[in-house]
Backbone as XML, in Angstrom:
<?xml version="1.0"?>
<chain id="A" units="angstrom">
  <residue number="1" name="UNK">
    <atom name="N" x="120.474" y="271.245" z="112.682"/>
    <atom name="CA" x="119.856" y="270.180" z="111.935"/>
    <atom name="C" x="120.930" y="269.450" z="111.110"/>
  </residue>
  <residue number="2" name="UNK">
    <atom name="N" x="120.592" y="268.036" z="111.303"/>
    <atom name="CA" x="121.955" y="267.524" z="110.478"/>
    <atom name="C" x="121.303" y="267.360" z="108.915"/>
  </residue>
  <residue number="3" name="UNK">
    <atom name="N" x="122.694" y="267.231" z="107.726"/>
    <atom name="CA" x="122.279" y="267.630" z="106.202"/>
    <atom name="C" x="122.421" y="265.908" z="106.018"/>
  </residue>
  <residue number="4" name="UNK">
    <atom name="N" x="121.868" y="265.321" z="105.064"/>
    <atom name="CA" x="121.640" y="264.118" z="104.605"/>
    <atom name="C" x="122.544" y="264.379" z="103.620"/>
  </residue>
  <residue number="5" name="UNK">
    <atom name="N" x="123.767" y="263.334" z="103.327"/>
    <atom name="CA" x="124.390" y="262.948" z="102.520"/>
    <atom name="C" x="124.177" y="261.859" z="101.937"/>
  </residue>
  <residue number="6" name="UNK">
    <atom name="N" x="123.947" y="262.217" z="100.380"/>
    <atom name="CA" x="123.806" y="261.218" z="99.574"/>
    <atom name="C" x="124.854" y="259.505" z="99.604"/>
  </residue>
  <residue number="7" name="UNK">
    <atom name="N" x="126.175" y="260.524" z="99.079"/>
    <atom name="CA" x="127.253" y="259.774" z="99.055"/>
    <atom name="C" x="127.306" y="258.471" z="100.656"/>
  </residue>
  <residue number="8" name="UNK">
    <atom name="N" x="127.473" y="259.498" z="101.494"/>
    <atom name="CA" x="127.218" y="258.839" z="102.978"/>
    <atom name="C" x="126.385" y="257.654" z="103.207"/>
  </residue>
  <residue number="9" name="UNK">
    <atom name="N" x="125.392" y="258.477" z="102.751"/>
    <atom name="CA" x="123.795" y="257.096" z="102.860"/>
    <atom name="C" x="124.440" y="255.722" z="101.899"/>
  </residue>
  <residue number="10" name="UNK">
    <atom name="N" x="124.881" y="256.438" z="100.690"/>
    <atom name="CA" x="125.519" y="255.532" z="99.800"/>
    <atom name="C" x="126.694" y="254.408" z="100.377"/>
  </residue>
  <residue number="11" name="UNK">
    <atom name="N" x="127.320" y="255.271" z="100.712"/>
    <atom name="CA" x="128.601" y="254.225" z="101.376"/>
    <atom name="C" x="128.406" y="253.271" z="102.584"/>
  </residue>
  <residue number="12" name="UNK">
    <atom name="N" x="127.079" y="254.246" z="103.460"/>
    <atom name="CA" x="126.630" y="253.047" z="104.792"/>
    <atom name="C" x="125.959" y="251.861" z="104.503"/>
  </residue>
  <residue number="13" name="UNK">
    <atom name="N" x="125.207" y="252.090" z="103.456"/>
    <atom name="CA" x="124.319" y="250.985" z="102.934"/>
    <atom name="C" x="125.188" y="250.084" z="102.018"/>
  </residue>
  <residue number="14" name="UNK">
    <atom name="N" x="126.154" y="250.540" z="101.286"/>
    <atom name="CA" x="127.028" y="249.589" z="100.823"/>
    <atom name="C" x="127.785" y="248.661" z="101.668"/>
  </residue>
  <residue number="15" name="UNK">
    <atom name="N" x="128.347" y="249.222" z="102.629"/>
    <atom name="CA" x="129.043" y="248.621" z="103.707"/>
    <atom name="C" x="128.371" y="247.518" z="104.722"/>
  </residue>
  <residue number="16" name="UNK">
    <atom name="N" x="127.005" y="248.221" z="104.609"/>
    <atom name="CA" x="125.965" y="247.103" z="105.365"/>
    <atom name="C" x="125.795" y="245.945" z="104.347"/>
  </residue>
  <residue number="17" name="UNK">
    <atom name="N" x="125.359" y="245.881" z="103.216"/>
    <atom name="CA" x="124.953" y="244.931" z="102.241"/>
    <atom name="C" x="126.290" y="243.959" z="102.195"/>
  </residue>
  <residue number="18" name="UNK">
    <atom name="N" x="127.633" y="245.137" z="102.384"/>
    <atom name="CA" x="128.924" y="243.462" z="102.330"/>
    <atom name="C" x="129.105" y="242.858" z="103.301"/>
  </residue>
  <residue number="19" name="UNK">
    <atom name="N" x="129.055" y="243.596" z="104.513"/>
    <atom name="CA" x="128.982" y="242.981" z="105.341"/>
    <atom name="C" x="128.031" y="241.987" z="105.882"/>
  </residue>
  <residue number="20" name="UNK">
    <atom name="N" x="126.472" y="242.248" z="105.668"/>
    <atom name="CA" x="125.438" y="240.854" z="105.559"/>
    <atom name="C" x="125.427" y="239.571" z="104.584"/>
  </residue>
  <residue number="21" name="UNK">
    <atom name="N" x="126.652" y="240.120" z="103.439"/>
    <atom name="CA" x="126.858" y="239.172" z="102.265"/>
    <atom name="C" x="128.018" y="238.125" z="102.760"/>
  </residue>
  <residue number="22" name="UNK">
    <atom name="N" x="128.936" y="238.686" z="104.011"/>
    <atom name="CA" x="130.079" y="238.014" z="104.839"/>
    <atom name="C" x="131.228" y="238.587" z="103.645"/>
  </residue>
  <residue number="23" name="UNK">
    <atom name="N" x="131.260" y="239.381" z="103.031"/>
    <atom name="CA" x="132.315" y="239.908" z="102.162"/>
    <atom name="C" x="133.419" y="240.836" z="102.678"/>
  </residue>
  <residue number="24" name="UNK">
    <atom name="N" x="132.865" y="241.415" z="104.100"/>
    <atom name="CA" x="133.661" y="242.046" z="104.812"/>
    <atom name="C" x="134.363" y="241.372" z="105.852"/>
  </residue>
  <residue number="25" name="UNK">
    <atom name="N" x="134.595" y="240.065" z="105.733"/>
    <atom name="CA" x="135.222" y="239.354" z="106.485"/>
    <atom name="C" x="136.343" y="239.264" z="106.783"/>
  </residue>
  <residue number="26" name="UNK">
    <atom name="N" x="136.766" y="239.383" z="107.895"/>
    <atom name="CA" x="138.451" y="240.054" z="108.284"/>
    <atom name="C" x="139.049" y="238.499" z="107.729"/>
  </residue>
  <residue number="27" name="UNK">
    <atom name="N" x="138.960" y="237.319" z="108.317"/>
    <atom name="CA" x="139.524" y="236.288" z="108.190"/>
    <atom name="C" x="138.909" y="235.659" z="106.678"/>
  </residue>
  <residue number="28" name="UNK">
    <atom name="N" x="140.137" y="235.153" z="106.126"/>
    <atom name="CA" x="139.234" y="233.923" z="105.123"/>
    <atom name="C" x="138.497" y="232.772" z="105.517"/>
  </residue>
  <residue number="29" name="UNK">
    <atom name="N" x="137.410" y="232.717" z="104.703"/>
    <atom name="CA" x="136.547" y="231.300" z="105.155"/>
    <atom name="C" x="137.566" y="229.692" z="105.027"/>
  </residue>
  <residue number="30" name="UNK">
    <atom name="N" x="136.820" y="228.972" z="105.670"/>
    <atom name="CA" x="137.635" y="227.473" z="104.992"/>
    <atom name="C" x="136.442" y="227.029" z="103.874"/>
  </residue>
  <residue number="31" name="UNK">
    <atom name="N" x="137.315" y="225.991" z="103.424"/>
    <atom name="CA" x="136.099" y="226.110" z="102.711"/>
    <atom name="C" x="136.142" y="224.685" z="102.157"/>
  </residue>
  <residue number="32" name="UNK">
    <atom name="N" x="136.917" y="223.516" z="103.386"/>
    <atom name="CA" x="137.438" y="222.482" z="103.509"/>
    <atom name="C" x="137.044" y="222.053" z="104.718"/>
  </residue>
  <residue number="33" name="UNK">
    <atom name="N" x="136.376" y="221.086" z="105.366"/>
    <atom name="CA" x="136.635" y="220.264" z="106.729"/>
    <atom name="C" x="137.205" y="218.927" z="106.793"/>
  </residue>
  <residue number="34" name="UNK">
    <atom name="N" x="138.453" y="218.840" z="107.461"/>
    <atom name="CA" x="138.823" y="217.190" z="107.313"/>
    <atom name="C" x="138.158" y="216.641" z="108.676"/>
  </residue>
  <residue number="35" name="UNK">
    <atom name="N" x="138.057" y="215.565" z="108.740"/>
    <atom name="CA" x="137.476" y="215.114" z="110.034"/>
    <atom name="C" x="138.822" y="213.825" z="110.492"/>
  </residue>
  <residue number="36" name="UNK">
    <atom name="N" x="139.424" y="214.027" z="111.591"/>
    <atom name="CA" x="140.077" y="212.712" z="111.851"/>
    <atom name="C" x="139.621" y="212.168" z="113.391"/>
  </residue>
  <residue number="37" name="UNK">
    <atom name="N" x="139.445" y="210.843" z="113.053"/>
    <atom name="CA" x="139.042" y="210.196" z="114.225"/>
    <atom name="C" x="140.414" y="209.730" z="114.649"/>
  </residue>
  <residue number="38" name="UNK">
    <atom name="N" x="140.254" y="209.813" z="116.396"/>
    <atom name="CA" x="141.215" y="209.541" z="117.290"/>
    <atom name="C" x="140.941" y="208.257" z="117.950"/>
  </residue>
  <residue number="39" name="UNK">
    <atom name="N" x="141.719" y="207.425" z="118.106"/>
    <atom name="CA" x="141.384" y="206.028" z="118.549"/>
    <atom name="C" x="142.430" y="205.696" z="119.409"/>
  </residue>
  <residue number="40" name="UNK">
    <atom name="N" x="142.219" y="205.034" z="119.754"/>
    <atom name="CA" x="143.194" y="204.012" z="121.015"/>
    <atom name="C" x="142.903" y="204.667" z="122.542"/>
  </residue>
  <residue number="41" name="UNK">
    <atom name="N" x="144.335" y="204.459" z="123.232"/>
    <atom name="CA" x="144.281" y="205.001" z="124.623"/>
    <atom name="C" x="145.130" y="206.327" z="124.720"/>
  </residue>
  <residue number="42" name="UNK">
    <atom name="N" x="144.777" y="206.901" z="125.435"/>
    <atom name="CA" x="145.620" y="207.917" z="125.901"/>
    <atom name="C" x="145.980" y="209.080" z="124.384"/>
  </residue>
  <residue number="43" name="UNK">
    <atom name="N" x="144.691" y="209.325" z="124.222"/>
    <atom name="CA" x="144.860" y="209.942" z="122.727"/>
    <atom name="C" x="144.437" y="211.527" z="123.264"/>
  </residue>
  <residue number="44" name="UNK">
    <atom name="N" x="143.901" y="211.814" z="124.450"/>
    <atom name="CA" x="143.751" y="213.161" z="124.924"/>
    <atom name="C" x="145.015" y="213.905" z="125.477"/>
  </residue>
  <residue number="45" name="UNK">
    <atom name="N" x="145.945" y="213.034" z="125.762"/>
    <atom name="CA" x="147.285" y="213.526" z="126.399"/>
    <atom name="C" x="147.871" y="214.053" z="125.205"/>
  </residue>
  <residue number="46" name="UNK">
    <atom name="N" x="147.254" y="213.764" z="123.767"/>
    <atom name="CA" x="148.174" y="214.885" z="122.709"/>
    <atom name="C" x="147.568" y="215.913" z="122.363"/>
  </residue>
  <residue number="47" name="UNK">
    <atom name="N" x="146.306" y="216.141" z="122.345"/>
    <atom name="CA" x="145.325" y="217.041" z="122.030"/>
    <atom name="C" x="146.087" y="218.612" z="122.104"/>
  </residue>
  <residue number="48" name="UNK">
    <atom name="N" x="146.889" y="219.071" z="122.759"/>
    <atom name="CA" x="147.352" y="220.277" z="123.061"/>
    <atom name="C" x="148.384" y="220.171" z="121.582"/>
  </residue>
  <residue number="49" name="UNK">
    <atom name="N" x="149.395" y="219.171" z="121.836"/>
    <atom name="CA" x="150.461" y="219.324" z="120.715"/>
    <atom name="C" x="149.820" y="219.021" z="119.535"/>
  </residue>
  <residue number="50" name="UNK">
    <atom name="N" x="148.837" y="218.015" z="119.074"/>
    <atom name="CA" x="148.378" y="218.108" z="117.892"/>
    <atom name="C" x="147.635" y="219.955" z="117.192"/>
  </residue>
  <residue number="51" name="UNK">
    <atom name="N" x="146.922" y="219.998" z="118.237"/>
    <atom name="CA" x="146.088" y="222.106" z="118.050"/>
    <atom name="C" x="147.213" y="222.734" z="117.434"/>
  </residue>
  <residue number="52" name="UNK">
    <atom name="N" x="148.313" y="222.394" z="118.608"/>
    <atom name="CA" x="149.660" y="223.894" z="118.175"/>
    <atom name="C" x="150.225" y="223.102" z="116.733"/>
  </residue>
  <residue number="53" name="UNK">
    <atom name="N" x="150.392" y="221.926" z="116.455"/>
    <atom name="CA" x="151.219" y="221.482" z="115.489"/>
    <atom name="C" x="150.203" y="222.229" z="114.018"/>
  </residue>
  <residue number="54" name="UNK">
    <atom name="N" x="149.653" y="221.740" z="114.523"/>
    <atom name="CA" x="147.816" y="221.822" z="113.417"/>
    <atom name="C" x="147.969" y="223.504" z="112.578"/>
  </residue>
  <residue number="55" name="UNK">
    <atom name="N" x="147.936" y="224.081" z="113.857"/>
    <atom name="CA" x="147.683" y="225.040" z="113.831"/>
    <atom name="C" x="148.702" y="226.485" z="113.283"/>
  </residue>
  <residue number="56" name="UNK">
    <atom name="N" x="150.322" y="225.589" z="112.987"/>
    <atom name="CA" x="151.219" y="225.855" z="112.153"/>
    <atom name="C" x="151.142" y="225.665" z="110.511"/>
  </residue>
  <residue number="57" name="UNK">
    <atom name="N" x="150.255" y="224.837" z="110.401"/>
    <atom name="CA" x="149.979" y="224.595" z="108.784"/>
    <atom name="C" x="149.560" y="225.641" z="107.872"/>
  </residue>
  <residue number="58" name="UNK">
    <atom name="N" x="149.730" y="226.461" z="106.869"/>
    <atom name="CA" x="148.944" y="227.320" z="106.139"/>
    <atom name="C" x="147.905" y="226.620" z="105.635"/>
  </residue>
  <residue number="59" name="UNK">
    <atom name="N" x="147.347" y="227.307" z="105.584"/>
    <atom name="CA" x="145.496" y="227.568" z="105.009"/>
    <atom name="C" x="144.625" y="226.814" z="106.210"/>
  </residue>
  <residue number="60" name="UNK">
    <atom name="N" x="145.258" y="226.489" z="107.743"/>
    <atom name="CA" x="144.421" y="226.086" z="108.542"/>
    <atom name="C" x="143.736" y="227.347" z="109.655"/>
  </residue>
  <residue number="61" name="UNK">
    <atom name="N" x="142.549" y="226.900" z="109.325"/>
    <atom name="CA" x="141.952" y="228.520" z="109.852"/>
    <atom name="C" x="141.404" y="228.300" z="111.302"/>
  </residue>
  <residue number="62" name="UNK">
    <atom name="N" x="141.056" y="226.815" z="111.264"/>
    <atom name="CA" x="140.352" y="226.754" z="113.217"/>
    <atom name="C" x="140.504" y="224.938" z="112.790"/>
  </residue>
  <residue number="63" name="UNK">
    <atom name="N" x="140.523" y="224.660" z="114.043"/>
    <atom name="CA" x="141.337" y="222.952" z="115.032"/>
    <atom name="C" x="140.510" y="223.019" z="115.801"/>
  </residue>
  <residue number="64" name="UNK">
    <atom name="N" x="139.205" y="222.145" z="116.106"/>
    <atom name="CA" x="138.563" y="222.114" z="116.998"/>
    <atom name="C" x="138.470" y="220.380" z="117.480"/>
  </residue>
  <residue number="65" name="UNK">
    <atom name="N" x="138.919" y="220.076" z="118.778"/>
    <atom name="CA" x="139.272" y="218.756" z="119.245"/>
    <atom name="C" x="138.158" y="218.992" z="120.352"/>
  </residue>
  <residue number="66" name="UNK">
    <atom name="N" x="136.848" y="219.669" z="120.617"/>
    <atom name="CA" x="135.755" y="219.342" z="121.430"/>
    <atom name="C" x="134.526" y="219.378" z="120.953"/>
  </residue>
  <residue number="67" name="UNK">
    <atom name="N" x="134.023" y="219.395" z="119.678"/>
    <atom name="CA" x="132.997" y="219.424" z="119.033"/>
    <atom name="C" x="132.755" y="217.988" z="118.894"/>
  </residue>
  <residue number="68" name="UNK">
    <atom name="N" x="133.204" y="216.745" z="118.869"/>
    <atom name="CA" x="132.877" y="215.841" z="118.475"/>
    <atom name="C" x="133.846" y="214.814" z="119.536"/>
  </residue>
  <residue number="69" name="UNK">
    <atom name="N" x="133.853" y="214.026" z="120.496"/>
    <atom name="CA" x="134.366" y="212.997" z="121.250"/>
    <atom name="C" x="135.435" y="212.301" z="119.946"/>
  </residue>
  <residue number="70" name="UNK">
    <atom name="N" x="136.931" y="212.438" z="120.625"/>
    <atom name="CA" x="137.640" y="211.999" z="119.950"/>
    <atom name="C" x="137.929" y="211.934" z="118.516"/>
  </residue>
  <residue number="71" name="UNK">
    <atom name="N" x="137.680" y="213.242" z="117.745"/>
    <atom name="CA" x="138.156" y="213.709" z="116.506"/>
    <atom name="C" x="138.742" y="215.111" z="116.735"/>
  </residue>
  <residue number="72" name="UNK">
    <atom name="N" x="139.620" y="215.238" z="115.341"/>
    <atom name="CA" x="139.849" y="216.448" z="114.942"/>
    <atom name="C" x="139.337" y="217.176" z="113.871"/>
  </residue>
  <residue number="73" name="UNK">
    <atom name="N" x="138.781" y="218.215" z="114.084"/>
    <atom name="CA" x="138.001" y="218.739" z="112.846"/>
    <atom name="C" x="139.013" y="219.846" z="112.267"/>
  </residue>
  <residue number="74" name="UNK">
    <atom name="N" x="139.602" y="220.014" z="111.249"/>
    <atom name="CA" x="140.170" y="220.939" z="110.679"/>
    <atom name="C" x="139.488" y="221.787" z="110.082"/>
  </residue>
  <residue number="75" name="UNK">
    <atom name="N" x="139.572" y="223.174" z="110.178"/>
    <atom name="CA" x="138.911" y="223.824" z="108.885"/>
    <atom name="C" x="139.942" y="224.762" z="108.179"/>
  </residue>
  <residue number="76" name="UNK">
    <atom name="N" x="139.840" y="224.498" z="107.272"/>
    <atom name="CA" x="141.015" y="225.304" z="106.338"/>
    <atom name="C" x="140.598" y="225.408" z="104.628"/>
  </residue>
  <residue number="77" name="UNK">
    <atom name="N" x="141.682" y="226.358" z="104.216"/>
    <atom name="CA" x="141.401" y="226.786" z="102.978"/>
    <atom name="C" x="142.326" y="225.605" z="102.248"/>
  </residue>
  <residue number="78" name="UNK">
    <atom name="N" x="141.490" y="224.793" z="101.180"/>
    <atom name="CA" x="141.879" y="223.851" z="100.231"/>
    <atom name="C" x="143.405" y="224.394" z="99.554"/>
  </residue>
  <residue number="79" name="UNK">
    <atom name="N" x="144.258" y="223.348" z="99.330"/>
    <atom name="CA" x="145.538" y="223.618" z="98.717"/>
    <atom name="C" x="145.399" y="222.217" z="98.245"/>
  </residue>
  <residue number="80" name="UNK">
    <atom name="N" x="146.875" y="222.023" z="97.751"/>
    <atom name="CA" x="147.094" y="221.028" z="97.416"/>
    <atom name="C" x="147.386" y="219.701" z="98.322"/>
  </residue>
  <residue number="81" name="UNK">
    <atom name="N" x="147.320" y="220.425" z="99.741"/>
    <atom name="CA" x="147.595" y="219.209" z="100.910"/>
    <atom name="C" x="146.246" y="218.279" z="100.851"/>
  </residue>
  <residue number="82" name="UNK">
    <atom name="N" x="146.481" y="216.783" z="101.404"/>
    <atom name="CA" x="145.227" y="216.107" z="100.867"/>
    <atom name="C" x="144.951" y="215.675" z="102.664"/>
  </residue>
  <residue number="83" name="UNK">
    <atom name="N" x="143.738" y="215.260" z="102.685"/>
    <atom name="CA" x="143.736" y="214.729" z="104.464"/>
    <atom name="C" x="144.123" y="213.796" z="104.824"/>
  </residue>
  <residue number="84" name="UNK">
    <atom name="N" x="144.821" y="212.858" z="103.917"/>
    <atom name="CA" x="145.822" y="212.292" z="104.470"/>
    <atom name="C" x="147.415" y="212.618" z="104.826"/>
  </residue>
  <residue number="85" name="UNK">
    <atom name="N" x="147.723" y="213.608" z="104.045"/>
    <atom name="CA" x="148.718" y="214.750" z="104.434"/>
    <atom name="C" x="148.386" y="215.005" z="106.079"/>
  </residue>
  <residue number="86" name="UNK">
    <atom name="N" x="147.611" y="215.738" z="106.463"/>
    <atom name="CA" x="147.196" y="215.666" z="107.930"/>
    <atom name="C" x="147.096" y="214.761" z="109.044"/>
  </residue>
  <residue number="87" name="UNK">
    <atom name="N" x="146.586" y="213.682" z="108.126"/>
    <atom name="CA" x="146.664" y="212.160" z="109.232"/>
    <atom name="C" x="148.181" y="212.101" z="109.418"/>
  </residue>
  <residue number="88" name="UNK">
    <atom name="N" x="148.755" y="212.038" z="108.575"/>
    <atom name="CA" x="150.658" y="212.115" z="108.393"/>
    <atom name="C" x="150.876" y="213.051" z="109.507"/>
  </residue>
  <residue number="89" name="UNK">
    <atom name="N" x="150.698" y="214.415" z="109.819"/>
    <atom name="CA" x="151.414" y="214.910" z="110.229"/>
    <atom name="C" x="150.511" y="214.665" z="112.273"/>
  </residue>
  <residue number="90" name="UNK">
    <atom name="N" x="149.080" y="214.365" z="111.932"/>
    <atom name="CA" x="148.820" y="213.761" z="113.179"/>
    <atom name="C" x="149.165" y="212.793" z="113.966"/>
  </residue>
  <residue number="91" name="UNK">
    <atom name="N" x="149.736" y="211.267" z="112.944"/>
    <atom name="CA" x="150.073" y="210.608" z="113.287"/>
    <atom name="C" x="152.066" y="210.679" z="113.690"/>
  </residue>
  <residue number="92" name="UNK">
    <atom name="N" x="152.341" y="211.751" z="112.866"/>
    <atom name="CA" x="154.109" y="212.057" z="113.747"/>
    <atom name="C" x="154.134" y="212.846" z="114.926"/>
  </residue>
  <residue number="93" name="UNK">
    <atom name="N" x="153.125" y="213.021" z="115.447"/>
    <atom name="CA" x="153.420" y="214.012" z="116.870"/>
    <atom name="C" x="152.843" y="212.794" z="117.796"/>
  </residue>
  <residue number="94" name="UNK">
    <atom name="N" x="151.952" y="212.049" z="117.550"/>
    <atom name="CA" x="151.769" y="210.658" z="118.470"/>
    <atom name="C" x="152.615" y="209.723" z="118.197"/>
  </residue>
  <residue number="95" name="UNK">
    <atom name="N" x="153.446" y="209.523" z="119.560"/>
    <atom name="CA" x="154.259" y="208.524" z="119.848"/>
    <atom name="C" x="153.924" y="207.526" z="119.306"/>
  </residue>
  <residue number="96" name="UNK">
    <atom name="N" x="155.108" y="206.603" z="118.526"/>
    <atom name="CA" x="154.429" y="205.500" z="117.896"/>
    <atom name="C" x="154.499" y="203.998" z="118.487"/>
  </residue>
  <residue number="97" name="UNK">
    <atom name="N" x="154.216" y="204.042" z="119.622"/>
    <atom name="CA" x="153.665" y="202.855" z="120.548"/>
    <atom name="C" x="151.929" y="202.165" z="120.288"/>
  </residue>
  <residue number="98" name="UNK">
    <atom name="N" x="151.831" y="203.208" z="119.272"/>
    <atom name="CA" x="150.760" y="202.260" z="118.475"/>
    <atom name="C" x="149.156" y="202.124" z="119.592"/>
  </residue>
  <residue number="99" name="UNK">
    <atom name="N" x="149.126" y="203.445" z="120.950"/>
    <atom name="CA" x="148.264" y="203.286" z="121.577"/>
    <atom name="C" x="147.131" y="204.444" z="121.082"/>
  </residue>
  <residue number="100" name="UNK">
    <atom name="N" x="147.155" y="205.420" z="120.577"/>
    <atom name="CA" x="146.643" y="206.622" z="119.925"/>
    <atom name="C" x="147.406" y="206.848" z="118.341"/>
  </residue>
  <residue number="101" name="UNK">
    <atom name="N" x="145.912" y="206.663" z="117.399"/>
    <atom name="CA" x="145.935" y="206.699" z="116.169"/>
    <atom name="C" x="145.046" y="207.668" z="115.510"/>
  </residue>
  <residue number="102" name="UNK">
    <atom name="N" x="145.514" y="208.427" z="113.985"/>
    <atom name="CA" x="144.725" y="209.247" z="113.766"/>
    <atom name="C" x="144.208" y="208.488" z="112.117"/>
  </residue>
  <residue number="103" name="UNK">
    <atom name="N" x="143.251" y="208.814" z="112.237"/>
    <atom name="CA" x="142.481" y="208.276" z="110.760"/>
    <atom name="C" x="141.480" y="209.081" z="110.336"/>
  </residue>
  <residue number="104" name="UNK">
    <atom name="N" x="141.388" y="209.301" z="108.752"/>
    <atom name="CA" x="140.706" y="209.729" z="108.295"/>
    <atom name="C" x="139.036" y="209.646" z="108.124"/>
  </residue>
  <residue number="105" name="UNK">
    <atom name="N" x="138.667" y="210.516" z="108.432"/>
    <atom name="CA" x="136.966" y="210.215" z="108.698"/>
    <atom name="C" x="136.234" y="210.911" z="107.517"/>
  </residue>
  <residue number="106" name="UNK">
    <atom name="N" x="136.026" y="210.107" z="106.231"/>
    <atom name="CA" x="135.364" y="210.049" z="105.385"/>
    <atom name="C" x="133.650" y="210.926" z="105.616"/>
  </residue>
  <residue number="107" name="UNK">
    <atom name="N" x="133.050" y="212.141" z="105.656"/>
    <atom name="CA" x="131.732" y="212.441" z="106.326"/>
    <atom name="C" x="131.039" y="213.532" z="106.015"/>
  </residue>
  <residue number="108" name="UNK">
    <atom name="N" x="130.465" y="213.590" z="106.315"/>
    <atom name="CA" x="129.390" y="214.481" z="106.047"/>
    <atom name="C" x="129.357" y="215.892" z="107.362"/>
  </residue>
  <residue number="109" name="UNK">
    <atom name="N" x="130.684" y="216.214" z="107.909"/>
    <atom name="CA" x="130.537" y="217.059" z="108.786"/>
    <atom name="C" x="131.109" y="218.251" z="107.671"/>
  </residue>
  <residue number="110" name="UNK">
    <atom name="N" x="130.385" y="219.082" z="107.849"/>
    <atom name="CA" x="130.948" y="220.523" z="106.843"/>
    <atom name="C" x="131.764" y="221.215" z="107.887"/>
  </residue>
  <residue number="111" name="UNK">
    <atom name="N" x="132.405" y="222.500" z="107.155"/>
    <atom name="CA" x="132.541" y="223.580" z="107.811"/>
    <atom name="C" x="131.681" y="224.842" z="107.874"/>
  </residue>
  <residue number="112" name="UNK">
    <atom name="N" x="131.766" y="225.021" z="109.242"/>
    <atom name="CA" x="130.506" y="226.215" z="109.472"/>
    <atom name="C" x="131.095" y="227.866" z="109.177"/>
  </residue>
  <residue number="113" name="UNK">
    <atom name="N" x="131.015" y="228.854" z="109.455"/>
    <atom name="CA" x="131.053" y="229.664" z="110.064"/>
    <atom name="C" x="132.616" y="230.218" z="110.784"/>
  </residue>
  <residue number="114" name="UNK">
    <atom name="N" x="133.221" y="230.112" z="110.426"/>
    <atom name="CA" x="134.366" y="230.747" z="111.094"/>
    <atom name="C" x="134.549" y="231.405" z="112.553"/>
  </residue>
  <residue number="115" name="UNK">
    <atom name="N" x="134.967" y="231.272" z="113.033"/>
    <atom name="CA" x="135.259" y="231.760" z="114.483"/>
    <atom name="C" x="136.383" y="232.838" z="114.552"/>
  </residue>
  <residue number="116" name="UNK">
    <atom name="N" x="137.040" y="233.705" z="115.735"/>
    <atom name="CA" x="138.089" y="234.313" z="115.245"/>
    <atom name="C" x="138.902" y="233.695" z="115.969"/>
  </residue>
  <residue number="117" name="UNK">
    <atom name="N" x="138.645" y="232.151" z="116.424"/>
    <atom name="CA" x="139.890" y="231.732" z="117.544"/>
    <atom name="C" x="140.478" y="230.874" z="116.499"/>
  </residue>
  <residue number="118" name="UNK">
    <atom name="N" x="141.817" y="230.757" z="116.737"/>
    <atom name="CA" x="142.425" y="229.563" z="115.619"/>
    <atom name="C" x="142.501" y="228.165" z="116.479"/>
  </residue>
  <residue number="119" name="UNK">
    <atom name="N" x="142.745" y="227.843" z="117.518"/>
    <atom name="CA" x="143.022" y="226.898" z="117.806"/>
    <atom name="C" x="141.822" y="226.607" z="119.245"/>
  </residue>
  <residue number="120" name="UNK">
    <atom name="N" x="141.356" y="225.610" z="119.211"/>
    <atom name="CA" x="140.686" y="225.149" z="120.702"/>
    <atom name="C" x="141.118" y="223.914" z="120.957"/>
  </residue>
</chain>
């Protein structure tokens, strides 16, 4: 017969309650979404180097360039970088032939939920 531990019961149910609270969360949340809209032509041929560039930044936690037709959604933990800091560094990895532009998208898209992939 198995013996019921107090302590045990104690510690499983603690562990359950942080973990339903998201306190046991391996990754940090963002707790920031920038949104940049992509414009012009030929703005999918950077999509790979913008993710990896993106995705070198501290406090950027997930780069998602298929949730929304021609934006970049950042999610990251707030610093002192501003989203135009980002448009900056979006707009130096696109060639500046002035055919693919990145701009700031002022909006109402939040950040959700964290994923454990960093880059898509």
């Amino acid at each position: 017969m198995l013996k019921k531990s107090l302590p045990g019961t104690i510690a499983i149910t603690l562990m359950l309650a942080l973990a339903s609270a998201g306190m046991l969360h391996a990754e940090p949340r963002a707790n920031e979404r920038i949104a940049l809209a992509l414009s012009g032509q030929n703005c999918s041929l950077h999509h790979q180097s913008i993710a990896q560039r993106l995705s070198q930044v501290p406090g950027v936690i997930r780069i998602d360039m298929n949730l929304i037709d021609d934006h970049v959604l950042i999610d990251r933990i707030q610093d002192e970088r501003t989203a135009a800091d980002f448009q900056a560094i979006v707009n130096d990895i696109i060639p500046s032939d002035g055919q693919c532009r990145a701009e700031v998208m002022e909006s109402c898209i939040s950040a959700g939920p964290t994923p454990p992939s960093h880059a898509h």
